[in-house]
C-alpha positions as CSV (number, residue, x, y, z in Angstrom):
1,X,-6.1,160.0,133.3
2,X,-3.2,161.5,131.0
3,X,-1.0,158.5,129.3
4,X,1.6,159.6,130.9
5,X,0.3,159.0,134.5
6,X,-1.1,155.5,133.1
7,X,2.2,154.3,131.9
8,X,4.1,155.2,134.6
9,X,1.1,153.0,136.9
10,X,1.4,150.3,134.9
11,X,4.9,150.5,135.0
12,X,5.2,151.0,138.8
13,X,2.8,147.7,139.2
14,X,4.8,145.5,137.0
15,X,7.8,146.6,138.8
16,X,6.1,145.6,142.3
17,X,5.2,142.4,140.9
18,X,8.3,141.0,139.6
19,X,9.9,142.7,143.1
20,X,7.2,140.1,144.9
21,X,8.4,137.4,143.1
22,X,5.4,136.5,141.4
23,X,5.6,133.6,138.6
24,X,3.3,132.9,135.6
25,X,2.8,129.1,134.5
26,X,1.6,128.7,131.1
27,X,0.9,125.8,129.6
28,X,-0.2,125.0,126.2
29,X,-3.6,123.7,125.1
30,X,-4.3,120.3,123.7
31,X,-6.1,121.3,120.6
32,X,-8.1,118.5,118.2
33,X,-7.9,120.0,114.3
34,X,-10.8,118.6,112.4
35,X,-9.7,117.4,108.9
36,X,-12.2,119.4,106.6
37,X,-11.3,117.4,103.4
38,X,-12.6,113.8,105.3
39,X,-15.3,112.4,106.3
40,X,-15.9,109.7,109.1
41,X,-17.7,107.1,107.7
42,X,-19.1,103.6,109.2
43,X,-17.0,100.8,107.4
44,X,-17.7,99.7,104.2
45,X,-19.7,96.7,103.5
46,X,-16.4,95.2,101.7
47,X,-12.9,94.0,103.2
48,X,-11.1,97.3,102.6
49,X,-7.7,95.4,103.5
50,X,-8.5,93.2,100.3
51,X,-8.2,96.3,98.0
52,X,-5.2,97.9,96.3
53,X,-3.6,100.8,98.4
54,X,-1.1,103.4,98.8
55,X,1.2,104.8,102.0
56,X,-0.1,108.2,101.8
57,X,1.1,110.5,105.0
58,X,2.1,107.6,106.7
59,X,-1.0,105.8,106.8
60,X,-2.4,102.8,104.6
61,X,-4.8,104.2,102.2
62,X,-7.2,102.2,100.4
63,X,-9.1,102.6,96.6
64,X,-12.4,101.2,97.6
65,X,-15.4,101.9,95.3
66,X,-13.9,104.9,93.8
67,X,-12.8,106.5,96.9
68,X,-9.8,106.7,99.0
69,X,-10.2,105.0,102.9
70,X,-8.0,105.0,105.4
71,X,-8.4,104.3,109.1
72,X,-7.7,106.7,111.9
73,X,-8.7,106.5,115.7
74,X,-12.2,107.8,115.0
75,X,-12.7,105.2,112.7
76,X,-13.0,104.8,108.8
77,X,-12.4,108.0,106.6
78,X,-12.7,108.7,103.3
79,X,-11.4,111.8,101.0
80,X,-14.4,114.2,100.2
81,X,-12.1,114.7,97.0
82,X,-9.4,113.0,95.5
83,X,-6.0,114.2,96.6
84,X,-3.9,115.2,93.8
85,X,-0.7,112.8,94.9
86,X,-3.5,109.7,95.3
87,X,-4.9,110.8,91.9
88,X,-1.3,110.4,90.4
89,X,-1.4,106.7,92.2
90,X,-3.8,105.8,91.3
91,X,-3.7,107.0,87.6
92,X,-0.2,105.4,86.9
93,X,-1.2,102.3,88.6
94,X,1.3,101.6,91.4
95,X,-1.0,100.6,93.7
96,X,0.0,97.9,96.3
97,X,-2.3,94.7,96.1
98,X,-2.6,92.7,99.2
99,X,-1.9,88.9,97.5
């Protein structure tokens, strides 16, 4: 079949469907991203509340044992690396301490 013919097919099909009043519904998927820079981890064996701590992306982040915590729905995380802005925290020492 030439282009030509297949063009004008295709176009003569989407013409018949939108003259038949056919509609398309789409709806967007519910996708679940994976942070690959934490870890879900069981709690640790310390009151993490009890430790110094930073706001970091909205969410109460905790220095416990030389790493950074923070709980989410799945549970306890923890950085695999130190993030540069909790580095700077943590390095010039304004961290919040629960009194």
């Amino acid at each position: 079949m030439s282009r030509l013919r297949f063009a004008s097919l295709f176009v003569a099909l989407a013409s018949s469907s939108l003259a038949a009043g056919c509609v398309a519904r789409v709806h967007p998927a519910t996708v679940t991203v994976a942070r690959a820079d934490v870890v879900v981890a069981p709690p640790p064996a310390v009151v993490v509340e009890s430790h110094p701590y930073v706001v970091y992306e909205g969410e109460r982040t905790y220095w416990v044992d030389g790493r950074w915590y923070r709980r989410t729905s799945r549970g306890w995380v923890y950085y695999r690396s130190e993030p540069a802005v909790l580095y700077r925290y943590r390095a010039s020492g304004r961290l919040y301490v629960r009194r």
